[in-house]
Backbone as a chain_set.jsonl record, in Angstrom:
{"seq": "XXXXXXXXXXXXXXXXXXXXXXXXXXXXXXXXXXXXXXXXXXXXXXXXXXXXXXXXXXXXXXXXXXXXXXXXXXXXXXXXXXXXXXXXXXXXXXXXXXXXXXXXXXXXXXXXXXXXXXXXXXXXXXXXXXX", "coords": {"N": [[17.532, -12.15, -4.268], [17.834, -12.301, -0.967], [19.263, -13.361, 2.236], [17.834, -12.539, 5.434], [16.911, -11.3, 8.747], [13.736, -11.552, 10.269], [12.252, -9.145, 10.366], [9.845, -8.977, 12.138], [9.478, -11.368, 13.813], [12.168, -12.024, 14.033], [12.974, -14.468, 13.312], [14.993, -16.036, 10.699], [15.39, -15.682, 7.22], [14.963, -16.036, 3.796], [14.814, -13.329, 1.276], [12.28, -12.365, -1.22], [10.07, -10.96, -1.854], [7.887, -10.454, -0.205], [8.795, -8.223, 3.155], [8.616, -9.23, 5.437], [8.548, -12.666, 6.911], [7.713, -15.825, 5.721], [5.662, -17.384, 7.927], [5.101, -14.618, 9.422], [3.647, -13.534, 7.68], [1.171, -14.955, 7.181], [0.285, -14.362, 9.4], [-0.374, -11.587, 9.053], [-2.252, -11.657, 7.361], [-4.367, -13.049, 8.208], [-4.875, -10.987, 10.587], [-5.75, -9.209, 8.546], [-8.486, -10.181, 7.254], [-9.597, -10.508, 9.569], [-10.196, -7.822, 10.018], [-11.352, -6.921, 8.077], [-13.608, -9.237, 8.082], [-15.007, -8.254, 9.87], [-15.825, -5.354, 9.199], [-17.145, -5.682, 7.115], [-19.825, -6.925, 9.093], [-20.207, -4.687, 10.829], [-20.965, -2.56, 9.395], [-21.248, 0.577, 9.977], [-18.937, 0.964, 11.637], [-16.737, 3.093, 13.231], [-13.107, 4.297, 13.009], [-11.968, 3.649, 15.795], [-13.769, 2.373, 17.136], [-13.667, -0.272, 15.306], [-10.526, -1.043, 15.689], [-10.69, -0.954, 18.369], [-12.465, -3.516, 19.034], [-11.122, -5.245, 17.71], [-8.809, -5.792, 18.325], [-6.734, -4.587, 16.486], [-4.373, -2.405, 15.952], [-4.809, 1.444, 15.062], [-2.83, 2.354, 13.163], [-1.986, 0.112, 11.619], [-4.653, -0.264, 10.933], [-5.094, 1.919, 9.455], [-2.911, 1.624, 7.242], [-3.617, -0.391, 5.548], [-5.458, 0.785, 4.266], [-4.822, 2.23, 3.43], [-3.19, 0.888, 1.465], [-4.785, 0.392, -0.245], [-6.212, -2.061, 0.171], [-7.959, -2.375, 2.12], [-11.402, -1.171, 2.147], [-13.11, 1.555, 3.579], [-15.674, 1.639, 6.085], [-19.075, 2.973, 6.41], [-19.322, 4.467, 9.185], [-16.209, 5.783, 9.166], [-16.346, 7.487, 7.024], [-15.204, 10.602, 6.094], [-12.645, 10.36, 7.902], [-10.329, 9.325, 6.614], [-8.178, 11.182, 4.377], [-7.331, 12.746, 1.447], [-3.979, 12.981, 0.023], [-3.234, 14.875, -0.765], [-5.032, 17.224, -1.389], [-6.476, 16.357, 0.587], [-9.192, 15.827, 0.605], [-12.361, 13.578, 1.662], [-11.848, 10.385, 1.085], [-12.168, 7.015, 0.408], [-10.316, 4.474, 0.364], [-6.979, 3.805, -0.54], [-4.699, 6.622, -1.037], [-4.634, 8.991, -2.823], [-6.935, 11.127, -3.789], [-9.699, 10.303, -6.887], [-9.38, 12.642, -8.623], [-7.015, 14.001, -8.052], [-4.968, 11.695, -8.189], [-5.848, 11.633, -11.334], [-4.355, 14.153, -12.21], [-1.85, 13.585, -11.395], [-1.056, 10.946, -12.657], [-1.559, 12.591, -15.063], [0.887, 13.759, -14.839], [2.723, 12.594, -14.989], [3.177, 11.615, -17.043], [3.348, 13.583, -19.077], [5.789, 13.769, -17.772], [7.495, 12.297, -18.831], [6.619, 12.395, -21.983], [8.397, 14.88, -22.068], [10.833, 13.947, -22.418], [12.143, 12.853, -25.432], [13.871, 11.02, -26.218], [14.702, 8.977, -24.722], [12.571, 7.388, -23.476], [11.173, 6.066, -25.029], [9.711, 3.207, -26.825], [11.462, 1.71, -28.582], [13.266, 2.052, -27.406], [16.722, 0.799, -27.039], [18.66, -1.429, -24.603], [21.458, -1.368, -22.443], [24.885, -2.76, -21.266], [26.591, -1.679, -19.272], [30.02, -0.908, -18.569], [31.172, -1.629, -16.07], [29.665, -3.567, -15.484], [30.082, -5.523, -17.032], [32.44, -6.671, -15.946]], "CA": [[17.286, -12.88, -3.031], [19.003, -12.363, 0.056], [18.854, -13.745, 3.762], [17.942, -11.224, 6.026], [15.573, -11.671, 9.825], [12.121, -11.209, 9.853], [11.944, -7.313, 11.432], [8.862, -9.265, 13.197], [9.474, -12.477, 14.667], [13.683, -12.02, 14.268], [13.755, -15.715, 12.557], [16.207, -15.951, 9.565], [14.274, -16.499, 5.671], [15.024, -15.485, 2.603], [13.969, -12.317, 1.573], [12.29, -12.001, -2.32], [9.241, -10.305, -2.227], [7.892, -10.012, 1.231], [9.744, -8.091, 3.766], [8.567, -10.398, 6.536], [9.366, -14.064, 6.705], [6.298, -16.37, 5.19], [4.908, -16.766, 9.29], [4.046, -13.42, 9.622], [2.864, -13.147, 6.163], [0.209, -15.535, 7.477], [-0.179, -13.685, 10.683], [-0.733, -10.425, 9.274], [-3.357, -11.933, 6.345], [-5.461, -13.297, 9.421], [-5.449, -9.638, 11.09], [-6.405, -8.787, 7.463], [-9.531, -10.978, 7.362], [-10.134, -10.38, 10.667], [-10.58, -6.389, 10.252], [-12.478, -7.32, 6.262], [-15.064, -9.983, 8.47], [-15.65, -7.053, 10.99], [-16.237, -4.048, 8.954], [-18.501, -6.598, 6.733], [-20.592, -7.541, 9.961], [-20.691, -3.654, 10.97], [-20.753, -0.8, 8.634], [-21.401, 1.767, 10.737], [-18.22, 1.514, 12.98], [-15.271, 4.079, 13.28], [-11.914, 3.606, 13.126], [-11.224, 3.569, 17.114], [-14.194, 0.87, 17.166], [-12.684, -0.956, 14.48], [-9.42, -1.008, 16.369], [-10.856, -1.476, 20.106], [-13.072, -4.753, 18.92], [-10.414, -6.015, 16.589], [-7.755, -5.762, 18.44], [-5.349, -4.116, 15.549], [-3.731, -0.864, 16.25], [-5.182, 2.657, 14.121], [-2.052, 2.488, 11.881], [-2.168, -0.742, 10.585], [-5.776, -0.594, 9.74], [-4.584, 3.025, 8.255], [-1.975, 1.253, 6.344], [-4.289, -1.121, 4.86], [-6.556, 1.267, 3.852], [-3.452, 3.366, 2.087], [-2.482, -0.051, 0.48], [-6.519, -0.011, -0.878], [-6.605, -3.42, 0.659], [-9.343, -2.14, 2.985], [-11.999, 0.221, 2.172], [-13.626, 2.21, 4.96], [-16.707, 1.498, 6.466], [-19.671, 4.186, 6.383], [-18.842, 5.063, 10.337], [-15.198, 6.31, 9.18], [-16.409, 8.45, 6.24], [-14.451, 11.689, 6.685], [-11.538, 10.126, 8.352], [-9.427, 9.229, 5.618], [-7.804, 11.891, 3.094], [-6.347, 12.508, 0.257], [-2.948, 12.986, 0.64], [-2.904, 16.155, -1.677], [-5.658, 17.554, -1.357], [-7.222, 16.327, 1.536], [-10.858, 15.794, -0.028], [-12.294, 12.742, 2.358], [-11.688, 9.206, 0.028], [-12.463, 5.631, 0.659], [-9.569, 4.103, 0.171], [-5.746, 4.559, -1.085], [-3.752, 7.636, -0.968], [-5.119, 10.179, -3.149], [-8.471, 11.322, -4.742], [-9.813, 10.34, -8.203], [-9.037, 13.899, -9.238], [-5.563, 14.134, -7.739], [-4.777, 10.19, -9.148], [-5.485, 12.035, -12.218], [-3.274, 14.829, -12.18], [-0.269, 12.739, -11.101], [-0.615, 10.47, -13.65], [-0.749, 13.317, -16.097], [1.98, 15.123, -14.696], [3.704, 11.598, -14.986], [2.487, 11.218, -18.701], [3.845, 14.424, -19.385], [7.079, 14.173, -17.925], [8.197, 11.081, -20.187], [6.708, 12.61, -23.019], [9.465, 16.136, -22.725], [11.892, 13.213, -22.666], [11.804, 12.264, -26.306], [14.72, 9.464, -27.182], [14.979, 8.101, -23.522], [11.7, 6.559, -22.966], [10.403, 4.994, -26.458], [9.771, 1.39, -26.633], [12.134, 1.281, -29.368], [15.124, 2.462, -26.883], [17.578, -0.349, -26.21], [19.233, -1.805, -22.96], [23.01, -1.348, -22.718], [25.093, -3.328, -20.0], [27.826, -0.604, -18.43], [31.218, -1.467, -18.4], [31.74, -1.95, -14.851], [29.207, -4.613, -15.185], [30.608, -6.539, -17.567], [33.674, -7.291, -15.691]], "C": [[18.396, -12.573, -2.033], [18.375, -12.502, 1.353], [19.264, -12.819, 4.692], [16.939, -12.023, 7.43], [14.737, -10.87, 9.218], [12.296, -9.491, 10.863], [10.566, -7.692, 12.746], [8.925, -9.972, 14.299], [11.261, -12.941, 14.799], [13.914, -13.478, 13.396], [14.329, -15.429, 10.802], [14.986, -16.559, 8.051], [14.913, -15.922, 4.398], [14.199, -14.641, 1.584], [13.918, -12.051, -0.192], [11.716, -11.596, -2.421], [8.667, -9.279, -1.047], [8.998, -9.338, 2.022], [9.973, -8.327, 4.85], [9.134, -11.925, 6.017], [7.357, -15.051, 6.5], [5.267, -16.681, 6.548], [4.491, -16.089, 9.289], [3.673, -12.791, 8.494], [1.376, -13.967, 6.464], [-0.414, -14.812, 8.484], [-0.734, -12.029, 10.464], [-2.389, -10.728, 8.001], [-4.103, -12.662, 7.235], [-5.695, -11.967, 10.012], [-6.164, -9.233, 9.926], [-7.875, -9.23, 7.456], [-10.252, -10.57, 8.275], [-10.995, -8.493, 10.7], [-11.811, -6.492, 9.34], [-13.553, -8.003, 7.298], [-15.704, -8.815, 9.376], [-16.346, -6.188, 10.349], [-17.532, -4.768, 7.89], [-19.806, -6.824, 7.751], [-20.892, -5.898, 10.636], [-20.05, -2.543, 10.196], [-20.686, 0.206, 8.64], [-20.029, 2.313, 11.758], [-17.231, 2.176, 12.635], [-14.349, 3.411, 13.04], [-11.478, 3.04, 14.25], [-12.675, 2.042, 17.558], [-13.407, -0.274, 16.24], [-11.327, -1.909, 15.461], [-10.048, -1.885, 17.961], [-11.264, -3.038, 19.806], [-12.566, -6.07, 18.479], [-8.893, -6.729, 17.414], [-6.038, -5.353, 17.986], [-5.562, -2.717, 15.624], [-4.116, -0.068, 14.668], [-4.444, 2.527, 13.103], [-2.141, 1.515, 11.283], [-3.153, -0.887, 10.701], [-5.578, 0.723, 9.1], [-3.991, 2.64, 7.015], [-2.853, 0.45, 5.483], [-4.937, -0.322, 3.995], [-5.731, 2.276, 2.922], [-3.462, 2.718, 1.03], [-3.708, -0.064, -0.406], [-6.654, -1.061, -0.631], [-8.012, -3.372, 1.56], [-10.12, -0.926, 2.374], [-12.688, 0.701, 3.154], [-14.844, 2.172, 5.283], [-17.399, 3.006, 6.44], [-19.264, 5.318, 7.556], [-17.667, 6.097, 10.153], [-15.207, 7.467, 8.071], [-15.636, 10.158, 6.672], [-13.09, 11.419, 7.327], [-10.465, 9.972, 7.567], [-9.101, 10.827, 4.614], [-7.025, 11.883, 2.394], [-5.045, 13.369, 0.962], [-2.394, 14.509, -0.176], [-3.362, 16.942, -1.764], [-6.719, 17.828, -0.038], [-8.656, 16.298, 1.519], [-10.63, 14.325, 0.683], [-11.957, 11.426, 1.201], [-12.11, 8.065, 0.832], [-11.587, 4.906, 0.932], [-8.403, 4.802, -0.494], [-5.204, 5.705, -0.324], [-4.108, 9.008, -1.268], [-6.659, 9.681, -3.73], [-8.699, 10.955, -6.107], [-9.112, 11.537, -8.955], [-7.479, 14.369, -9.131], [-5.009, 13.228, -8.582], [-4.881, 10.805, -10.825], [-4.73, 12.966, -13.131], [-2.283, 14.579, -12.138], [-0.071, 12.128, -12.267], [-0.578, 10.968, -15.142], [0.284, 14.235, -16.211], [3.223, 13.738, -14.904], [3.786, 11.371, -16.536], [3.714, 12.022, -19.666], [5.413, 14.601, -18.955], [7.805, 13.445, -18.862], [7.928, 11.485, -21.211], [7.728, 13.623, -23.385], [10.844, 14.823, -22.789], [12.072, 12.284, -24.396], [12.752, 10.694, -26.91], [14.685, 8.439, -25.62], [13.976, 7.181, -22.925], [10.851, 5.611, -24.012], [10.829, 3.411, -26.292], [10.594, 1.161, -27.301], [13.977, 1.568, -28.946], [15.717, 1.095, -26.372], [18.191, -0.053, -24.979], [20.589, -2.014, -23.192], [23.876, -1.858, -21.454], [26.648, -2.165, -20.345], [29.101, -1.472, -18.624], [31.452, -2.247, -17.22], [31.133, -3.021, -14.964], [29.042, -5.506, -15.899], [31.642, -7.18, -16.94], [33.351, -8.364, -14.144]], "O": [[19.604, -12.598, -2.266], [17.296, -11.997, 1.666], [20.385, -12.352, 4.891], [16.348, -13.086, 7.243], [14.737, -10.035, 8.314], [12.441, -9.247, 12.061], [10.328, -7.077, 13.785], [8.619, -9.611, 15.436], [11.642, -13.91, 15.457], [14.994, -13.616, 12.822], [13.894, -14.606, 9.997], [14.154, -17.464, 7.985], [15.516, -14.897, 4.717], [13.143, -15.047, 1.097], [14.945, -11.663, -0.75], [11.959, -11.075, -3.51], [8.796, -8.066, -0.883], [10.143, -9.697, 1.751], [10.987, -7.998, 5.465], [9.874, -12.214, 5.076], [6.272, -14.828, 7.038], [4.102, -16.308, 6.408], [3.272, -16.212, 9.173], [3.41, -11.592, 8.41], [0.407, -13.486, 5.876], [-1.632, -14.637, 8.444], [-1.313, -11.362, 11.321], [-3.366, -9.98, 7.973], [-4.933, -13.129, 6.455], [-6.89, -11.676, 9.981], [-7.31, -8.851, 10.163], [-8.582, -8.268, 7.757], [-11.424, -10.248, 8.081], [-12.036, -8.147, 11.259], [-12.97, -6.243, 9.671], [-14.543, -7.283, 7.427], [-16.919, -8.635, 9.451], [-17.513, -6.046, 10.712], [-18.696, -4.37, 7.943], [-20.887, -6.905, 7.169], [-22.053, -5.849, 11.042], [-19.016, -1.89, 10.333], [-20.244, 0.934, 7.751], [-19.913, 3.372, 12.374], [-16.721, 1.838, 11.566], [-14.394, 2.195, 12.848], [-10.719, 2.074, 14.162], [-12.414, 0.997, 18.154], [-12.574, -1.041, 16.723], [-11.307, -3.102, 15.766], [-9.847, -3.019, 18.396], [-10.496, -3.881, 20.269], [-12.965, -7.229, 18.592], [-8.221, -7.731, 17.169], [-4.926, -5.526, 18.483], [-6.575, -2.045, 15.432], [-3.911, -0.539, 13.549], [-5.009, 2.534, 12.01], [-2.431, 1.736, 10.107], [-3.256, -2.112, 10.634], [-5.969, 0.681, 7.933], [-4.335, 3.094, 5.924], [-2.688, 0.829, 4.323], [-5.01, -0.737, 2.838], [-6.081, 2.902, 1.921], [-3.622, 3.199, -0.092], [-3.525, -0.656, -1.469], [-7.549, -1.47, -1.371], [-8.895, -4.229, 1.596], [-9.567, 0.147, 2.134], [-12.935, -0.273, 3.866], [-15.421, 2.951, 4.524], [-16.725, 4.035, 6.444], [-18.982, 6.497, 7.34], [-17.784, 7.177, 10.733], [-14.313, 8.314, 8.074], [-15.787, 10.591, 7.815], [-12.322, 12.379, 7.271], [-9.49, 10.628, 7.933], [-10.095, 11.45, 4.241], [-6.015, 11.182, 2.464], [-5.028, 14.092, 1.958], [-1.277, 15.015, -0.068], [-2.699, 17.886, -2.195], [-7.404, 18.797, 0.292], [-9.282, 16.772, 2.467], [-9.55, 13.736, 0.637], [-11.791, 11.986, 0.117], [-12.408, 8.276, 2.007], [-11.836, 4.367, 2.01], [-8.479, 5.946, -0.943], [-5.253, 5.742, 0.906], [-4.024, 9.967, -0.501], [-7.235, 8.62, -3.973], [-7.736, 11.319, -6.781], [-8.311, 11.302, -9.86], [-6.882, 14.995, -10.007], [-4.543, 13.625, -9.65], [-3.981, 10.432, -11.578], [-4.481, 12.801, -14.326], [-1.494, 15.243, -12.81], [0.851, 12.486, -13.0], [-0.04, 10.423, -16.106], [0.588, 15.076, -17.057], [4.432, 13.961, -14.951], [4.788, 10.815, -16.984], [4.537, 11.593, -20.475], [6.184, 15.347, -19.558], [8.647, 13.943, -19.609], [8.826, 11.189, -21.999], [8.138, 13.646, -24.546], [11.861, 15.176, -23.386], [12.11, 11.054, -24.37], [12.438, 9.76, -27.648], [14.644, 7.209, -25.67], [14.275, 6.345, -22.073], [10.088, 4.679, -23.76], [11.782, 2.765, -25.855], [11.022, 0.065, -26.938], [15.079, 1.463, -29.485], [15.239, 0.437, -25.448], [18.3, 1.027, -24.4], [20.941, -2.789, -24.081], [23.521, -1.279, -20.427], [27.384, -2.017, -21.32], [29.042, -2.686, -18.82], [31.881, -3.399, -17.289], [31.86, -3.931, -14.564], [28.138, -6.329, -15.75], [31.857, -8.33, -17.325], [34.258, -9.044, -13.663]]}, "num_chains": 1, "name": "protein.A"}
């Protein structure tokens, strides 16, 4: 925990999860809603409709749609890509097919590591941070 301002609204909070202040944690989960009741009520619209009707700027409904919090209406098909590939997606970052490459290139790197990643490796507190 540590007290830090909000990067949004500048007021002072204590900062443990969020990296806003619990206000604009409310304020941005109403734009949230607000984009989700839209693209529910039209399926067909773009991103720059989206945006114009909504009132929330291209990147943060991009960002949403990185976070997979949003998935993309039919209108925006093609707009989104993978980030590796560039094959169009729905949501997220990367493609099914990429997503699966990563996480076997992630699989595989812990497995050439043989004593350092087993469940049976213990936790050792450093010197320095004993004192």
């Amino acid at each position: 925990m540590e007290i830090v301002n909000c990067p949004k609204c500048g007021k002072i909070f204590t900062r443990i999860l969020n990296p806003v202040c619990s206000s604009c944690v409310k304020d941005e989960e109403k734009v949230f809603e607000k984009l989700k009741e839209y693209i529910t009520e039209n399926q067909e619209c773009t991103l720059s409709e989206l945006s114009e009707n909504t009132g929330v700027g291209p990147r943060k409904i991009l960002r949403y749609i990185r976070e997979g919090r949003l998935e993309i209406s039919k209108g925006m098909r093609g707009e989104i890509r993978c980030e590796v590939c560039s094959q169009p997606i729905n949501q997220g970052r990367f493609c099914s097919s990429c997503m699966i490459k990563i996480n076997q290139n992630i699989s595989d790197m812990f497995s050439n590591y043989p004593d350092k990643f087993k469940e049976d490796t213990k936790m050792h507190i450093s010197s320095s941070a004993k004192k």
